[in-house]
C-alpha positions, 0 to 999 in steps of 0.5 A: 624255806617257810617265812614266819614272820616278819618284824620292822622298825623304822625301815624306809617309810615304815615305822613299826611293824609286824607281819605274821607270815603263819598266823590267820588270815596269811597262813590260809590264804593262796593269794595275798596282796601287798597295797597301798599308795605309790610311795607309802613303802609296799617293796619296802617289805621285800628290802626288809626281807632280803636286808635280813637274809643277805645284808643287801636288798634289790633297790641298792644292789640294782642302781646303776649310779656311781657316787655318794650322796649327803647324809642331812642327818648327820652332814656326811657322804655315804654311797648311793648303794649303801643299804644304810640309807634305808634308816628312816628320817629323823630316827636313831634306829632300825632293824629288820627281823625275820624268822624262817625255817631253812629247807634244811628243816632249821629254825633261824633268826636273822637280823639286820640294824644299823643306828646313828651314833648313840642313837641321837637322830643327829649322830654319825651312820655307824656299821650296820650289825647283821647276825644269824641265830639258829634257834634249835641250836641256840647258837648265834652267829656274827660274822659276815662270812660265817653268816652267808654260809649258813644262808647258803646251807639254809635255804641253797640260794644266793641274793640273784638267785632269790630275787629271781625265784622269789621276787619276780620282776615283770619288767625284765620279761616285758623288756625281753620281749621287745629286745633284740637278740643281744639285748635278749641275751644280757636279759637272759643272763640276768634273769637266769643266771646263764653268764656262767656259760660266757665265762667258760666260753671265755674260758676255753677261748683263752684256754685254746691260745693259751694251748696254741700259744704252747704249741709255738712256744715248743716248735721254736725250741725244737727248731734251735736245737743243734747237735754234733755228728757221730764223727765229731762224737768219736773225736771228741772222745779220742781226745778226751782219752789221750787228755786222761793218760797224758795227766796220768803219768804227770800225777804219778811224777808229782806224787814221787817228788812230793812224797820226797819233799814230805819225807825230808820235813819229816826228818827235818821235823824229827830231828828238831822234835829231838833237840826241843825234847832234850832242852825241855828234859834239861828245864825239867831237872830245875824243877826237881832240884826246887822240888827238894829244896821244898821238901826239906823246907816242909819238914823244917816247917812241922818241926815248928808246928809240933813245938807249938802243939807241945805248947798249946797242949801244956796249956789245956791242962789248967782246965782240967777241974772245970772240962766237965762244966765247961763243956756242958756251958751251952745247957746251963746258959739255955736254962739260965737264959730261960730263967730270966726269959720267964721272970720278963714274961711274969712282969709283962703279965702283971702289967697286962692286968693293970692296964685291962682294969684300968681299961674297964673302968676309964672306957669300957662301962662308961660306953655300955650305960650309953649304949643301954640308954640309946637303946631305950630311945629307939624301942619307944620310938620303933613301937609308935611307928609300929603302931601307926603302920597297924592303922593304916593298914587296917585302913588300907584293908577296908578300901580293898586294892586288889579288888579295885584294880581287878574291878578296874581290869575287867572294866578296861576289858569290858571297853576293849569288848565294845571296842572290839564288838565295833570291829566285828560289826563292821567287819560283818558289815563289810562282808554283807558289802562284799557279798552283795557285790560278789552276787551283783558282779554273778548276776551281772555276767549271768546277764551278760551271758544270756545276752551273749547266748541270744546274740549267739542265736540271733546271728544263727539265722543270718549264718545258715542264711550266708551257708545257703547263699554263699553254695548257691554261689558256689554251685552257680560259679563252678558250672559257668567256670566249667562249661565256659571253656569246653562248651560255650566257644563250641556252641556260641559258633553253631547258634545264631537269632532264632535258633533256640538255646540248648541250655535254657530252651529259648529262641535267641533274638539276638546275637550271642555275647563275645567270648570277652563278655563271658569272662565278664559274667564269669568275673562278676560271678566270682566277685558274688562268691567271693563277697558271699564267702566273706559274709559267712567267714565274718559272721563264723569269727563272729560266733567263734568269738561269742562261743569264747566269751561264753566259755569264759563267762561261763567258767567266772560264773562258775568260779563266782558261784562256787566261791559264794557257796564256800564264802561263809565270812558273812555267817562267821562275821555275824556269829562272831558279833552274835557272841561278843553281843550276848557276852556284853548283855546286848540282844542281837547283832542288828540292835547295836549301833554305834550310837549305843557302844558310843555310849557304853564305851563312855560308861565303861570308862565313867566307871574306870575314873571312879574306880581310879579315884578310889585307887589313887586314894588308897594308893596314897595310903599304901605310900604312907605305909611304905614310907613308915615302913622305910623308917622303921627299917631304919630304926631297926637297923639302927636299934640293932647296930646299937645292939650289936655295939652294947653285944661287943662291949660285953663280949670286950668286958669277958674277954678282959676278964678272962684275959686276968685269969689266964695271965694271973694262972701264967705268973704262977706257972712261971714263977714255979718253972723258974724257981725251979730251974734255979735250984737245978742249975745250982746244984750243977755248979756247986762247988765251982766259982760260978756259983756265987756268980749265978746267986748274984746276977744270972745275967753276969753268970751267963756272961762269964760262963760264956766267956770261959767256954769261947777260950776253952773252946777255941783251945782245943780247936787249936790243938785239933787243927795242928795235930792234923796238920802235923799228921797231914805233913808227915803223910806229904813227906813220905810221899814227896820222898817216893817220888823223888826218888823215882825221879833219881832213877828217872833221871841218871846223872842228875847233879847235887848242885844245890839252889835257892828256888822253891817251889808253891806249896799249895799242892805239892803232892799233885806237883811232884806227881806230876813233875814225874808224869811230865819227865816220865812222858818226855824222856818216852817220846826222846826214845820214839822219836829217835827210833823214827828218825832211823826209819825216815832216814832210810825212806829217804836214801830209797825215795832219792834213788828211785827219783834219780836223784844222788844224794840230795833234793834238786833246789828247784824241785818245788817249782817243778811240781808247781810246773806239772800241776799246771800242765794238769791244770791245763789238759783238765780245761780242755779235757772239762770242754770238750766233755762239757760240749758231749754232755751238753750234745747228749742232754740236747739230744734228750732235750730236742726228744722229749720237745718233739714228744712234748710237741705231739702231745701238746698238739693232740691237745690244742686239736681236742681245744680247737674243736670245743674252740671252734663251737663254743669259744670266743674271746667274748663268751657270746658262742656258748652263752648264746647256744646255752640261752637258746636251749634255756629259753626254750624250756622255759617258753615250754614251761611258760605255755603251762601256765598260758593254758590257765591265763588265756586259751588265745596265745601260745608261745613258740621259738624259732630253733637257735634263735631268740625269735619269740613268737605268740601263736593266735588261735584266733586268728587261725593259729597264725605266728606273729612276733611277741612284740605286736601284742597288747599291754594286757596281753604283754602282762599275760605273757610275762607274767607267764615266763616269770612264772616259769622262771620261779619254778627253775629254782623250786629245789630250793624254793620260799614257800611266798613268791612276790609279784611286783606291780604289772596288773594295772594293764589288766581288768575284767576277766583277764585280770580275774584269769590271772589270779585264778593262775596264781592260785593254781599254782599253790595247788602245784607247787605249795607257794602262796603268792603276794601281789604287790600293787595299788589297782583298786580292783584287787582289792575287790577281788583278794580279799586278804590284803596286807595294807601299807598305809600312810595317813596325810603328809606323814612320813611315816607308814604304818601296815595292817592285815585284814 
């Protein structure tokens, strides 16, 4: 993941910044440092990052206080870990900005704001607004879920995760070193994210009871099984078989009676069907008498109808004469209709006409001499206007704007040169600063060195002197020690005063020492070696100390004269200020003075206010234009309203006129039409009494004729209706006739007897049709029924005998059946309980099988659980996070080494196998193993600062190309703290990420020369930052 810049706005003590992550001096730089005062806001950067990728940032989601807090802002109660909170005082607003490219090579855009209600710095916190826009894609995501995927996907990293390999936090390590092991173990999951290792140590904990849990369960289960013996088997299903045959012969005893009971309903119901059938035949013959009471009544009814018809017809013969022009009636009263129709239309023409002229003359004219009038005015006046604005802008075009406002640019851009010509001197300046002191702080250690190198010399002569005492010692000690145990006590028997001393060659004056003042001498000789020993190992540390400093001195001499033949900023600050110099016209660098672009500035801007005068001068002008400009658009627009308006009288004027012409040619044309549509219908009608009709009043024609027509009209529909009706009769007759006739023959023996009952005409045909069908139907089913009653008859005699029954049904042979049913009822409980009680037996015989199967196999896998129990579980999840942090902790003390080479050839790290022991080796001090926790604060820094940089490069698959480490160096100085930063630029040459301290020790400053500085001025609230 590449950060590439950075955009706050009002954000904790920050009011508004940018940080351009790819652009010079950040993009060039390994080491960056973050500085400012405690409290100016130099995490605030890191919250501002975090807040825009994950909505959370360290210093919320670290606090361990529970509760809310008053908002004073807005006098509510917001969480203590609410990010909110980190809107800046007295503000309606913030955001944070970032853009980054994912290491899934997208470019994104990810912002994170919150506002007070309508941004009244007085207004409720509302929701914070977070989105995440892909800008390859142009695609902008808004959704909480939707964006922490994407993160997820863009850059592999959750909010843990990035702090821990992106934001180092010191204090966790130096705590780790002074804990104890359960501490240790918390730490280690915190900072590494191993607490996944507890969870699946609780896990297989709660799996292995779960499991044995189960175990138990079965074994209960298979211990309550009972099951019958195979001799309680075998009797159990004897009389299961004795139930069924018992039940056998009950059934078939039932089926026989109740099969006679069915067959004596059957006849019963039979006979009964007879009776009802006959009764109904009898109703039917009811029916056929009305039936024929209802014909003749018909044919009585078209005899009357065909009196009538006589009449009607005699009727129509009056109008014999006039059928022709009677039945052509609905074509005259249309043309005649439209004769008056034409004729009403003329009228309306004519009246038309009077009305537009009056129009014209009472309207129309009198409005178009105004318009003309209105019009004159407005041209004069648009003309003066238009004269004027000529002046003024040949006016305006003598003062020459443009060139003023150019000349007044290149002004404001001659002060932001001076301006800047100032910066660059003093950044030169500052250079030769710093380059003065980088060649001090040389020729310093170059001295320091020298000294070292003579003390080194110097102590040279006292070491060979020691080397040389402490062999005369030793060789003086070894003979004594040696010949006093075998030789002495031998000798000191046979010597005596006089004799001389085989050793030295002297006569003894006096007697020889006891054997208790040789272990004296030889104690007082060892005591001497000793001393001497001591000597020389003293001033060997010593050396070995000065080679040490020498080494280092030598090495940040080195480093020191390499990074001033490469530190071109005083040639490249002096070049720059050389350029802008000859650029303003100002001979060389060293004549500028602040005193001089003092005054220049003050010139330049002299000027820039003459120019604006003139400017604010012709900037009135051009108002003025642009005021008389307004008016006369206005008297345009209006000038061509009234245009517009004298147009549309015009247009009003030719379309009356032309509207007199159409309706004048219309009148001629209907006058024409009618006339002769007149003569036409007179010539039809001639000869008839219509005629005079017509010649007086059409309309009194139309109603007449019209008149004539409906009762001609109406009199042969009559006649139509009753000759189809006298048709249909006679058709209904022949058919009624047919079938009752078939009816007769249906129903021989059918009597005259005559009655007054009719029947509904309303469709007699389909009643006599069906009275047929129904009598057809039931004189059938008599036959049928008669014909199964003989067979019912004969099954019964045979069902009686076989029962042994003679001639008739016992009365209590109902409750008989009901009496064996019972019975069968009863050996099917028993038989339903003992078969119950076998199949239950059977399913418990499967059931306890597959239990004692299910048993084994649940015991294969509790014992497969109790091995990974046994090792790793715990109802805690201490086993397996403790194994799996051991292992952990020893790659990264491994790791940790790494970097210890290049921090201090002094220490190494080591564990204890298993454990969390931390030991630090000391090459100093012979290689000796000592606990982490007896080293020294700057020593403890170097050691953590080690581990954290192992730790960063766990998460290097997915890692920012910035690692961010917070505070920790003021327990450095000197060329430890110079040892530390050298490391960590080492480690873009290894990995390819800058580093960005965050601190406020001053000798940083000194030594990183690209800073970014989070500066607030005085009491002031707000914090302001700047990259140098």
């Amino acid at each position: 993941m590449k950060l590439i810049r950075l955009t706050i706005h009002n954000m904790a003590s920050i009011g508004d910044a940018i940080i351009d992550f790819s652009a010079k001096p950040l993009a060039d730089s390994e080491v960056f440092l973050i500085s400012g005062k405690t409290g100016a806001g130099k995490s605030t950067i890191l919250d501002c990052i975090c807040l825009a990728l994950f909505a959370s940032a360290p210093r919320f989601r670290n606090t361990r206080i529970n509760g809310a807090a008053s908002d004073n802002s807005a006098n509510e109660q917001i969480n203590v870990n609410d990010p909110r909170q980190i809107l800046r005082r007295n503000t309606g607003e913030g955001f944070t900005l970032l853009e980054f490219r994912g290491n899934n090579d997208v470019n994104y855009i990810a912002r994170w704001s919150v506002q007070r209600a309508r941004k009244k710095i007085n207004g409720k916190l509302q929701k914070k607004n977070w989105t995440l826009e892909n800008t390859d894609k142009k695609i902008t995501l808004t959704k909480d879920a939707e964006i922490q995927q994407e993160i997820a996907a863009a850059i592999g990293l959750d909010f843990n995760q990035f702090c821990r390999t992106v934001m180092l936090a010191q204090g966790e390590f130096t705590r780790f070193l002074n804990s104890n092991d359960s501490d240790k173990s918390e730490i280690l999951s915190k900072i590494t994210g191993t607490d996944i290792y507890s969870r699946i140590g609780i896990r297989i904990f709660e799996r292995f009871k779960a499991e044995e849990s189960t175990l138990n369960t079965l074994k209960i289960k298979t211990e309550g099984i009972t099951l019958l013996s195979d001799e309680e088997i075998n009797e159990k299903n004897l009389e299961l078989s004795a139930i069924s045959d018992t039940n056998n012969t009950l059934q078939k005893r039932i089926r026989l009676e109740s099969e006679l009971l069915d067959c004596r309903k059957q006849k019963y119901t039979t006979e009964r069907e007879i009776s009802l059938l006959t009764v109904k035949i009898h109703k039917l013959e009811t029916e056929v008498k009305s039936l024929i009471v209802t014909r003749d009544m018909i044919a009585a009814e078209n005899t009357a109808v065909e009196g009538e018809l006589t009449t009607l017809e005699a009727e129509l013969e009056k109008y014999d004469n006039a059928t022709a022009l009677l039945e052509d009636a609905p074509r005259l009263i249309g043309n005649a209709e439209s004769i008056l129709k034409l004729r009403k239309e003329t009228e309306t023409e004519k009246n038309s006409i009077i009305l537009g002229n009056k129009k014209l003359e009472e309207t129309i004219f009198p409005l178009k001499k105004a318009a003309l009038q209105e019009i004159t005015v407005l041209s004069d006046r648009i003309g003066n206007i238009d004269d004027a604005i000529k002046k003024l802008t040949s006016d305006l075009l003598s003062m020459d704007l443009a060139g003023l406002r150019k000349q007044k640019e290149q002004l404001i851009s001659r002060r932001i040169e001076f301006q800047n010509l100032a910066i660059m001197i003093q950044n030169y300046r500052e250079c030769v600063k710093k380059h003065e002191i980088s060649k001090k702080e040389l020729q310093d250690k170059k001295d320091d060195l020298n000294t070292t190198v003579e003390n080194k010399e110097r102590i040279k002569v006292p070491l060979e002197i020691a080397e040389k005492k402490l062999a005369l010692y030793s060789e003086a000690y070894d003979k004594l020690f040696a010949s006093s145990e075998k030789i002495l006590g031998s000798i000191r028997g046979a010597l005596n005063e006089g004799d001389t001393c085989p050793v030295c060659r002297q006569i003894i004056t006096k007697a020889l020492p006891s054997e208790d003042d040789i272990k004296s001498i030889i104690g007082e000789h060892k005591e001497n070696l000793d001393k001497a020993a001591a000597e020389r190992n003293s001033i060997r540390d010593e050396i070995a100390g000065l080679d040490a400093k020498i080494k280092s001195l030598a090495d940040y001499i080195n480093t020191l004269e390499n990074k001033l033949k490469k530190d071109s900023s005083v040639t490249d600050s002096r070049q720059k200020a050389d350029s802008k110099c000859k650029e303003l016209g100002i001979d060389g660098t060293e004549k500028v003075t602040d005193a001089l672009i003092e005054r220049k500035v003050s010139e330049t801007i002299a000027m820039i206010d003459r120019t604006d005068k003139t400017l604010r001068a012709g900037e009135k002008v051009e108002n003025e234009i642009h005021s008389q400009n307004k008016s006369l658009k206005t008297l345009w627009e209006e000038y061509q309203k009234k245009k517009d308006s004298l147009n549309k009288i015009e247009i009003d004027i030719q379309n009356i006129k032309t509207q007199e012409t159409v309706s004048r040619n219309r009148i001629n044309k209907n006058c024409k039409t009618a006339d002769d549509m007149a003569i036409q219908i007179i010539a039809e009608i001639e000869g008839s009494r219509y005629v005079d009709f017509f010649k007086q009043d059409i309309s009194v024609f139309i109603e007449r004729l019209m008149y004539d027509h409906g009762s001609y009209s109406e009199l042969l529909k009559r006649i139509v209706n009753l000759r189809n009706t006298v048709c249909i009769r006679k058709n209904d007759l022949e058919n009624l006739d047919r079938i009752i006739t078939s009816i007769k023959i249906k129903l021989q023996g059918l009597s005259e007897d005559s009655i007054s009952v009719t029947v509904k005409q309303g469709d007699i045909h389909k009643y006599a049709t069906d009275l047929l069908m129904t009598i057809s139907s039931t004189t059938q089913q008599i036959d049928d029924a008669k014909a199964r009653l003989v067979a019912i008859t004969a099954e019964y005699a045979r069902l009686l005998s076989a029962a042994g029954y003679d001639d008739a049904i016992p009365d209590d042979i109902e409750a008989n059946i009901l009496k064996l049913e019972q019975q069968i009822r009863d050996n099917d409980i028993k038989y339903g309980a003992v078969n119950s009680l076998l199949k239950s037996n059977s399913e418990q015989s499967k059931k306890l099988d597959s239990l004692i199967k299910e048993y084994e196999e649940q015991n294969k896998v509790l014992e497969k659980w109790k091995i990974l129990y046994e090792i790793f579980g715990d109802s805690e999840g201490k086993k397996f996070r403790k194994i799996a942090q051991s292992y952990i902790l020893a790659e990264l003390i491994d790791a940790a080494n790494h970097y210890m080479k290049n921090l201090s050839d002094r220490y190494r790290l080591r564990i204890e196998p298993g454990t969390f022991v931390i030991l630090v080796e000391d090459s100093w001090q012979g290689y000796t193993l000592r606990s982490a926790s007896t080293i020294s604060g700057g020593e403890s820094f170097l050691v953590s600062l080690s581990l954290a940089l192992a730790l960063s490069d766990i998460g290097s698959d997915f890692s920012v190309d910035i690692l961010f480490i917070d505070e920790g160096f003021g327990s450095l100085s000197g060329d430890a703290l110079q040892m530390a930063v050298s490391t960590l630029r080492l480690l873009h040459s290894r990995s390819g990420r800058k580093v960005g301290i965050i601190s406020h020790v001053d000798e940083l400053r000194e030594r990183i020369p690209t800073q970014i500085n989070v500066i607030r001025e005085g009491e002031s609230t707000q914090s302001m930052i700047t990259i140098s």
